[in-house]
C-alpha positions as CSV (number, residue, x, y, z in Angstrom):
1,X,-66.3,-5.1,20.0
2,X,-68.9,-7.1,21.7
3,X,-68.1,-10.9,22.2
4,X,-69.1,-13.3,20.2
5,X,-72.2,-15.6,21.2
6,X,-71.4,-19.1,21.3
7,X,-73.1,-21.3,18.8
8,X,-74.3,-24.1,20.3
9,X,-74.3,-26.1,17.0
10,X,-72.5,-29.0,17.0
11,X,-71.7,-32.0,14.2
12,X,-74.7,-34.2,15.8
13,X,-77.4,-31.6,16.4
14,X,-80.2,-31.6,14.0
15,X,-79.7,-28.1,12.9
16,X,-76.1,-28.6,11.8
17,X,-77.4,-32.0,10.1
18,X,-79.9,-29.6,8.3
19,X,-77.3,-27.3,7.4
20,X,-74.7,-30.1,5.9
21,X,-77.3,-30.7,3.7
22,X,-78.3,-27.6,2.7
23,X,-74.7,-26.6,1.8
24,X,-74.3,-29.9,-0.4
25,X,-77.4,-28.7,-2.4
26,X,-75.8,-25.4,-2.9
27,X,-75.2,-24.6,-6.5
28,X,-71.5,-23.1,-6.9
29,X,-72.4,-19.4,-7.4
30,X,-74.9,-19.9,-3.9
31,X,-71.6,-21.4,-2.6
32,X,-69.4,-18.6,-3.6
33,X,-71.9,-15.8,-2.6
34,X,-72.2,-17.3,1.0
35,X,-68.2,-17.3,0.9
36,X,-68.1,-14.0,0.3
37,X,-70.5,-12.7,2.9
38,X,-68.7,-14.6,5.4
39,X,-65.8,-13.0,4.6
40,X,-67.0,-9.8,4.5
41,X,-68.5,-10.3,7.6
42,X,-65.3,-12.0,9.1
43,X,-63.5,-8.5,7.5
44,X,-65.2,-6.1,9.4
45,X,-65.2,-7.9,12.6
46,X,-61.3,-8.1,12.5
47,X,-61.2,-4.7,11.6
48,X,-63.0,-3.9,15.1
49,X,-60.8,-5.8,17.1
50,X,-58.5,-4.2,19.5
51,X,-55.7,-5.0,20.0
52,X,-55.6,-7.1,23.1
53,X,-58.6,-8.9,21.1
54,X,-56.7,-10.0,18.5
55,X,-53.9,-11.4,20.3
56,X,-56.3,-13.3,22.4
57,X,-58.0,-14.7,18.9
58,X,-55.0,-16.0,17.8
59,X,-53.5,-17.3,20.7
60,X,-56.9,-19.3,21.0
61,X,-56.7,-20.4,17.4
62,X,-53.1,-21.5,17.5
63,X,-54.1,-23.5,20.9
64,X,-57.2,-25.0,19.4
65,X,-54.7,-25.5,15.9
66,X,-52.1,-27.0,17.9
67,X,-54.8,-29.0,20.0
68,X,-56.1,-30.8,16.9
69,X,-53.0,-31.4,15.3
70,X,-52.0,-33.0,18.6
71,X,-54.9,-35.9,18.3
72,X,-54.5,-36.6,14.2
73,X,-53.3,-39.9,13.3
74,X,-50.8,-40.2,10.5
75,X,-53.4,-40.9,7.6
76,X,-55.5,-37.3,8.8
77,X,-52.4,-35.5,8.7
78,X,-51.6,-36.4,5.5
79,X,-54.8,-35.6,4.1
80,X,-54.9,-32.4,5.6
81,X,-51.4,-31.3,4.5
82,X,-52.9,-33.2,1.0
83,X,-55.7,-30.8,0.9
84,X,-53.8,-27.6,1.8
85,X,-51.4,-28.4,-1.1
86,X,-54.1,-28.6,-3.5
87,X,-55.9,-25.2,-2.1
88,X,-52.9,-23.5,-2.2
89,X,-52.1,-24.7,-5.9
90,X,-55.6,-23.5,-6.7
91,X,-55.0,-20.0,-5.3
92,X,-52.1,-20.1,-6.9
93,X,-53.0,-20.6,-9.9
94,X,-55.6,-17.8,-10.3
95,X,-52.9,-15.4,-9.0
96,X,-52.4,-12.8,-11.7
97,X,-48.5,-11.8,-11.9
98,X,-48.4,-8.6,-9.9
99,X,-50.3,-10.4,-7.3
100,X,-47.3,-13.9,-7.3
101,X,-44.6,-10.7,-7.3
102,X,-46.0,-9.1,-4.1
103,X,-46.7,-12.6,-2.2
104,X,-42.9,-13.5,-2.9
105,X,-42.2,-10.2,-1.9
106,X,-43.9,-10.1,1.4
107,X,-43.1,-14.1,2.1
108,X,-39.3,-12.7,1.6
109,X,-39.8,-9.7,3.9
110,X,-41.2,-11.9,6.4
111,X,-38.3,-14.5,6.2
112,X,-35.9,-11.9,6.3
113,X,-37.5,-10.6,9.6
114,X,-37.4,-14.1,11.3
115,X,-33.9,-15.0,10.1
116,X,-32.3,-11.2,11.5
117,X,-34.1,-12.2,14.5
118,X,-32.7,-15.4,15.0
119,X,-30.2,-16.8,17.4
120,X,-26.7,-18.5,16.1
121,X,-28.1,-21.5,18.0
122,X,-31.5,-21.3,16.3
123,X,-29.8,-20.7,13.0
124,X,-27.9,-24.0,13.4
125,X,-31.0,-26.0,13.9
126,X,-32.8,-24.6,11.4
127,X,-30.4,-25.6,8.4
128,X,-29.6,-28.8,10.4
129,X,-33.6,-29.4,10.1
130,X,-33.5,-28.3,6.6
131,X,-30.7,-31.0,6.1
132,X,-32.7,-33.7,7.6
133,X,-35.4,-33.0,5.5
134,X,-34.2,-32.8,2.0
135,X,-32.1,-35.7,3.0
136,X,-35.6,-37.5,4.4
137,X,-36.8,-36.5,1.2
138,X,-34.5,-37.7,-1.0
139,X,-34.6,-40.8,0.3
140,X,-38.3,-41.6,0.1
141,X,-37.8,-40.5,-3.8
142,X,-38.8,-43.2,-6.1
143,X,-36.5,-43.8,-9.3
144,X,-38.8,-42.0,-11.2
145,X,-39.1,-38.9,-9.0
146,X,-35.3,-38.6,-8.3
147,X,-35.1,-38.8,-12.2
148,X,-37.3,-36.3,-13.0
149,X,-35.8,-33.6,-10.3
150,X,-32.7,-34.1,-11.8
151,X,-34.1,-33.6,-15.0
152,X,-36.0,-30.0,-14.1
153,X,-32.8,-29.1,-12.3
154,X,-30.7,-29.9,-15.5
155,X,-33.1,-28.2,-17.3
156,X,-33.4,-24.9,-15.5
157,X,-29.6,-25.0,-15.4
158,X,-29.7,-25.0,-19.1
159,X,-32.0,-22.2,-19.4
160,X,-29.8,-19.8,-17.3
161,X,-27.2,-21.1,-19.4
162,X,-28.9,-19.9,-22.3
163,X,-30.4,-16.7,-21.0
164,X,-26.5,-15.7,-19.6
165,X,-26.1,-15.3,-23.2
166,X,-28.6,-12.9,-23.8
167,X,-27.7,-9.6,-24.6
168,X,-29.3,-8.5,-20.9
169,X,-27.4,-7.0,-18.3
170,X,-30.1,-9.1,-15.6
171,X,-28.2,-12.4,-16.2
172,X,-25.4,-11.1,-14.1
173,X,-28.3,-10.9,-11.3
174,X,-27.2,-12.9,-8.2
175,X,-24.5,-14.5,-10.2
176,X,-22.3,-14.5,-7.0
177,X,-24.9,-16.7,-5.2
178,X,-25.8,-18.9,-7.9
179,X,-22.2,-19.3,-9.9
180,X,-22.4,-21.8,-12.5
181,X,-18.5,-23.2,-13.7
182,X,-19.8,-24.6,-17.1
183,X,-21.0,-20.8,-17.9
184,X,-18.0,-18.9,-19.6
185,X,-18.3,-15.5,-17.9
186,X,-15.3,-13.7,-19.3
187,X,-16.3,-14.2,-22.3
188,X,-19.8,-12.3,-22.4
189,X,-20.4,-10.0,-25.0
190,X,-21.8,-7.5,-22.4
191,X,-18.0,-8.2,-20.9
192,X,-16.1,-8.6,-23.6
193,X,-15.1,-4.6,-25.1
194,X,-12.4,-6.1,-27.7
195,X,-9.3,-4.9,-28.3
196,X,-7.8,-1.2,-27.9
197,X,-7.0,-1.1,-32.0
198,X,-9.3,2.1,-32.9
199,X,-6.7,4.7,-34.0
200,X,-7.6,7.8,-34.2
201,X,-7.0,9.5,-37.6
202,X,-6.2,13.0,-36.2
203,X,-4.2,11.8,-33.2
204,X,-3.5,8.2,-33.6
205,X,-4.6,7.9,-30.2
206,X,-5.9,3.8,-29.4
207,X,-9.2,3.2,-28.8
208,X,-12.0,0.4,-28.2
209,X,-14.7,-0.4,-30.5
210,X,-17.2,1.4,-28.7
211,X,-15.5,4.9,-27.9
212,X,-17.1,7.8,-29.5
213,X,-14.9,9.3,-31.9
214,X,-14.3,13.0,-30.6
215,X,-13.3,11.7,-27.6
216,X,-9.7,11.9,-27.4
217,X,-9.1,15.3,-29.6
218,X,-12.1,16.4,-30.7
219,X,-11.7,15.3,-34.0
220,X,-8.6,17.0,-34.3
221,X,-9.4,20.2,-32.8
222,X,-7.3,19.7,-29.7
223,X,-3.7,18.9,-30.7
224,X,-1.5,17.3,-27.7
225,X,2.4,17.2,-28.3
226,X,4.2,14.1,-27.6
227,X,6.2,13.3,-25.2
228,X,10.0,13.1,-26.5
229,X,11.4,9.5,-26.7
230,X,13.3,8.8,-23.4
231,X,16.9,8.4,-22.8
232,X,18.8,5.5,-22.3
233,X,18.6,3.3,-20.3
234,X,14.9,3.8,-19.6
235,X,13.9,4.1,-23.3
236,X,15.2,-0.2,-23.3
237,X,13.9,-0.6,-20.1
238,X,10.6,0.4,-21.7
239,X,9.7,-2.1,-23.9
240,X,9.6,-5.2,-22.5
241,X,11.3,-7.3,-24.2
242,X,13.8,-8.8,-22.0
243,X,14.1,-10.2,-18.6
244,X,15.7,-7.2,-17.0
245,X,12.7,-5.0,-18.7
246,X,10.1,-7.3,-17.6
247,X,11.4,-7.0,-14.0
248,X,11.8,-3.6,-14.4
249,X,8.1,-2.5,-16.1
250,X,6.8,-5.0,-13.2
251,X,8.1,-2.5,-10.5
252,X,7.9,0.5,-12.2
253,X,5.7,2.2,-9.4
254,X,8.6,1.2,-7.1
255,X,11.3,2.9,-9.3
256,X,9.6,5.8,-10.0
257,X,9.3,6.2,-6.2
258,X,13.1,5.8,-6.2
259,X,13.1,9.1,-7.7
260,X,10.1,11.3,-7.4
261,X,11.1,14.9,-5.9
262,X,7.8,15.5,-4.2
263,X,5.9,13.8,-2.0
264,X,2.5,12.4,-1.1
265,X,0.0,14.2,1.1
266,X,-4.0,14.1,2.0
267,X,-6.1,16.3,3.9
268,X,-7.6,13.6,5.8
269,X,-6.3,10.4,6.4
270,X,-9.4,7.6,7.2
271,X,-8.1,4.8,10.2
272,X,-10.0,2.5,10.1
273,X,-10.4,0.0,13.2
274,X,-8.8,-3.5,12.3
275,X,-7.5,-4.9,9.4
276,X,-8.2,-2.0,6.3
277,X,-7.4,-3.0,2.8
278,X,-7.7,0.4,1.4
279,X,-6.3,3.2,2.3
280,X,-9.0,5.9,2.6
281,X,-8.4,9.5,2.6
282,X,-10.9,12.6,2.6
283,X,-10.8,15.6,1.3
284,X,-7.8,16.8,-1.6
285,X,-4.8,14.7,-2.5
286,X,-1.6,16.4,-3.0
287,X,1.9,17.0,-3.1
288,X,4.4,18.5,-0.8
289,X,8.1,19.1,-1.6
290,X,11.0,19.8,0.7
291,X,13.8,22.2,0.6
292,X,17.3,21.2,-1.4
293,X,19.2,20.5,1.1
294,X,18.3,18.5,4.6
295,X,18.3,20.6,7.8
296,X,21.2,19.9,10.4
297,X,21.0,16.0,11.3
298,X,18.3,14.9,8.9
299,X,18.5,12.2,6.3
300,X,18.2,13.7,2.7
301,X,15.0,12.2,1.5
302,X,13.2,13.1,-2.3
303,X,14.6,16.1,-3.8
304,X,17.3,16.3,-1.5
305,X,18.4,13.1,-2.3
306,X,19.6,14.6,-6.1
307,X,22.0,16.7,-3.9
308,X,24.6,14.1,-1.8
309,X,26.9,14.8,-4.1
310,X,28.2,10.9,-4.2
311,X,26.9,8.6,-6.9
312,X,27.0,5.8,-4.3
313,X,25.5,7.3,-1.4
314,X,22.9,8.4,-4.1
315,X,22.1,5.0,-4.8
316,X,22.1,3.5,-1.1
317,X,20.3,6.0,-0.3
318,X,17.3,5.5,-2.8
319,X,17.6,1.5,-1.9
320,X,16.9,2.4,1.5
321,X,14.1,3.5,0.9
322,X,12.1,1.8,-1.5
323,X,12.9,-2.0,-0.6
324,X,12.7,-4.7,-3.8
325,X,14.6,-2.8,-6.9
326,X,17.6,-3.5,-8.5
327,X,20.9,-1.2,-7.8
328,X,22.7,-1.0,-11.0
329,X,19.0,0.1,-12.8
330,X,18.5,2.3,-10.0
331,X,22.4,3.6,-10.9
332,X,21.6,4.1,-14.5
333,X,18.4,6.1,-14.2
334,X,20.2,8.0,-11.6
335,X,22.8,9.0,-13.9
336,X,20.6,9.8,-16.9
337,X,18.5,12.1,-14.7
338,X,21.3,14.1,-13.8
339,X,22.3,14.3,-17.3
340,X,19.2,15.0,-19.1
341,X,16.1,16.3,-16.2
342,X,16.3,19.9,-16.5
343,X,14.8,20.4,-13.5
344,X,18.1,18.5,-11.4
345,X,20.3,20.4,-13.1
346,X,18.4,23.7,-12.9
347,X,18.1,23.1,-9.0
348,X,22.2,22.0,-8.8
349,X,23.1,25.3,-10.4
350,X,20.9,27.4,-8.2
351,X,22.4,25.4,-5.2
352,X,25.6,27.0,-6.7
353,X,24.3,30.4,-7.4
354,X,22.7,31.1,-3.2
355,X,25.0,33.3,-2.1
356,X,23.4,32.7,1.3
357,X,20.1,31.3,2.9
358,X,17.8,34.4,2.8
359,X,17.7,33.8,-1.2
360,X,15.3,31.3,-2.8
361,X,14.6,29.4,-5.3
362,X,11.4,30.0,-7.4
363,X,9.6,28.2,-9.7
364,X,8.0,30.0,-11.9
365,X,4.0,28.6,-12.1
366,X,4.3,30.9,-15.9
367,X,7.0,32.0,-17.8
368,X,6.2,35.5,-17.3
369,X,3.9,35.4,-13.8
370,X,0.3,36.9,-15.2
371,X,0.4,40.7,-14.2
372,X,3.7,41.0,-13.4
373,X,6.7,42.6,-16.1
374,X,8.8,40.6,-17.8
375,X,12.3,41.9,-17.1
376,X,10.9,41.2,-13.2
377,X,12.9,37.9,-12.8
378,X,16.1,39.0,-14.7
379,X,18.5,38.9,-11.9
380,X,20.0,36.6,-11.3
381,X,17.8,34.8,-14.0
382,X,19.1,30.9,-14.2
383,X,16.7,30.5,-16.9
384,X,13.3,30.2,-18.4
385,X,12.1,27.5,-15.8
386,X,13.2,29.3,-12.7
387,X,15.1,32.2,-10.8
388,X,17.6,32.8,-7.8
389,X,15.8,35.3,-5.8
390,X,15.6,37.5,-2.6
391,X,13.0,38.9,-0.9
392,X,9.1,38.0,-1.4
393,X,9.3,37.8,-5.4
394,X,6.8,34.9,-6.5
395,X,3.4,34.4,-7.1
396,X,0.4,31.6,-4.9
397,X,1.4,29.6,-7.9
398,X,4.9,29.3,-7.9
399,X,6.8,26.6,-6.1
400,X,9.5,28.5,-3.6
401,X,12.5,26.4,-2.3
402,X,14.6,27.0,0.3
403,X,18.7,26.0,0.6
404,X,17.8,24.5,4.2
405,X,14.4,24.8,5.8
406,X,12.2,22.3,8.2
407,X,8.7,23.1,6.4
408,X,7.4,21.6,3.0
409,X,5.6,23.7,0.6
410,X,2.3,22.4,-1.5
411,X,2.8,22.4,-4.6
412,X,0.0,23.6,-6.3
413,X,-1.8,21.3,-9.1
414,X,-2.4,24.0,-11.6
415,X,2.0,24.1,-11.8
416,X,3.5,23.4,-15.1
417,X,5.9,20.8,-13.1
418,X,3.2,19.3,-11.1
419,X,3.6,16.0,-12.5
420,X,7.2,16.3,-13.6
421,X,8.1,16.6,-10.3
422,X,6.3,13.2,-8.9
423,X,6.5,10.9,-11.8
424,X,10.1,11.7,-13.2
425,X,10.2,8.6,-15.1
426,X,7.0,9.6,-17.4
427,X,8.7,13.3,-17.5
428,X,12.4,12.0,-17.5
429,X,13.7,15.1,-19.1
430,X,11.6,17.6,-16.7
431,X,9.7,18.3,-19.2
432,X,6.5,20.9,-18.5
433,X,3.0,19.5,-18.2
434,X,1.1,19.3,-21.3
């Protein structure tokens, strides 16, 4: 771009004398059309800058800018900052909405930018300077003005208040930044889903208000058996209505860890550096069970655990383990288990029927394993639920247990015992998965 001749107008020469008074005999549309020529021209000039031009124009204009600002006395600083309020309320004002939404934008993009960029030392003077000046400004406030900004704050205050009542999910926009203690947040009706007193007339199954209909049983097409009452204790210890059940139902995940058969296990555990409140895994979640009995100088641990032999050791043993539950509950269960699970008592007798430790215990995934004939598992059948076998008789879906072995086998999530093996007390009788 070729430079730019010097004018060599200046305030006292005739010709910008003649010009001031041109310009005041303008009319307003002469005065807008010479506006928007010069901008026009100023447009196109920019546009031709380089780049090393442009950084030397507005290095020269912030020089000149600070320059001037340097040699204004108080009453020309406040008219100019005066007259650049009132231009910008002007431009605001003919702003059309799409145009306020992407200034706010780009004025937020631009603060953003400045504040990522800023030092922990600049950050610190920065709000201490914002301080000072809302507290500057405060102070000049005259009666009236300090009432009437308290007012508009009360006011817009209100007016959240009212529009957090709207039916709108957008009134729970920035409501972490901006929480208001007089607005009753619990108690939205976007919030609030009632209570679970829908029954279901095929079912009975409980619902909220807003649940489709179908969507526990298909409108009775899809019938789900029960699952039978438990026995004592655990059917008292269910229903909360004394202090031992209370204790009890408040530890329930503790218990029922007491007592599970299998255990946990993840493809991929997730470490994460530091302090992690989650525990993060990736990939499938399953579970793993052990042989009956422990290998040579092993602690019995799950399963094993059904198989000490001693009602006492039994009980320690579970204790041990899972730290905060009560001993005499963790007796009873103990003993109901063994009386009522089917599953305990079908692994004690097969622990009784292994003539030695190449035979196996298999758990059938099926009562008859698809493909396979029925009279296969016959002998020595135990019963329905499993067989005492030896040699490779089972299926990939069958759970196979060992008298004494080192490994853990994966129990697979499509077995009828899947959950009845980890969450005995849900399935206290062994019963098979719905």
């Amino acid at each position: 771009m070729p430079s730019k001749r010097k004018s060599n107008l200046s305030s006292t020469s005739s010709k910008a004398r003649a010009m001031k008074i041109a310009r005041s005999q303008e009319s307003s549309l002469h005065t807008e059309l010479r506006r928007c020529a010069q901008a026009e021209r100023q447009a196109a000039s920019r546009a031709a800058e380089l780049p090393s031009q442009r950084q030397q124009r507005l290095e020269e204009q912030a020089t000149r800018q600070a320059s001037l600002r340097a040699s204004e006395n108080d009453i020309r600083t406040q008219v100019r900052i005066s007259q650049q309020a009132q231009r910008q309320t002007a431009l605001r004002a003919l702003e059309s909405p799409l145009q306020t939404q992407l200034r706010l934008e780009e004025q937020a993009e631009r603060q953003a930018v400045l504040r990522a960029n800023e030092t922990p030392l600049q950050t610190q003077q920065r709000l201490e300077e914002q301080a000072e000046r809302q507290a500057a400004s405060r102070m000049a406030e005259t009666p009236e003005e300090s009432l009437e900004r308290r007012t508009a704050h009360a006011e817009m205050q209100a007016e959240r208040r009212r529009a957090f009542m709207r039916n709108s999910w957008s009134v729970f926009n920035n409501t972490a930044f901006e929480y208001d203690p007089l607005i009753d947040y619990k108690n939205h009706s976007l919030v609030v889903i009632g209570l679970m007193n829908k029954k279901c007339r095929f079912c009975d199954a409980l619902k909220w208000k807003d649940e489709t209909a179908g969507l526990c049983c298909f409108n009775g097409k899809i019938r789900i058996p029960t699952l039978d009452a438990p026995e004592e204790p655990l059917k008292t210890l269910l229903l909360f209505d004394s202090d031992e059940s209370r204790r009890f139902l408040n530890r329930i995940r503790k218990y029922n860890s007491c007592f599970q058969m299998t255990s946990f296990g993840v493809d991929r555990e997730i470490i994460m550096p530091g302090f992690s409140p989650t525990f993060t895994v990736q990939g499938q979640v399953y579970h793993r069970i052990g042989s009956l009995l422990p290998a040579a100088n092993e602690q019995h641990k799950f399963l094993q655990i059904y198989f000490m032999g001693d009602e006492d050791n039994e009980a320690d043993r579970r204790c041990q383990y899972i730290q905060g539950v009560e001993r005499e509950v963790v007796v009873e269960i103990q003993r109901m288990l063994h009386e009522h699970n089917q599953l305990i008592n079908t692994f004690k007798t097969a622990l009784d029927r292994m003539p030695h430790e190449q035979y196996k215990l298999v758990i059938h995934a099926d009562r008859t394993p698809h493909g396979e004939h029925e009279r296969r598992f016959n002998a020595p059948l135990i019963n329905d639920v499993a067989a005492v076998v030896c040699g490779d008789f089972s299926s990939s879906r069958d759970i196979v247990l060992r008298a004494h072995d080192n490994t853990l086998t994966r129990v697979p999530d499509t077995h009828k015992f899947y959950d009845a093996l980890q969450y005995p007390l849900i399935f206290s009788k062994g019963q098979e998965e719905i």
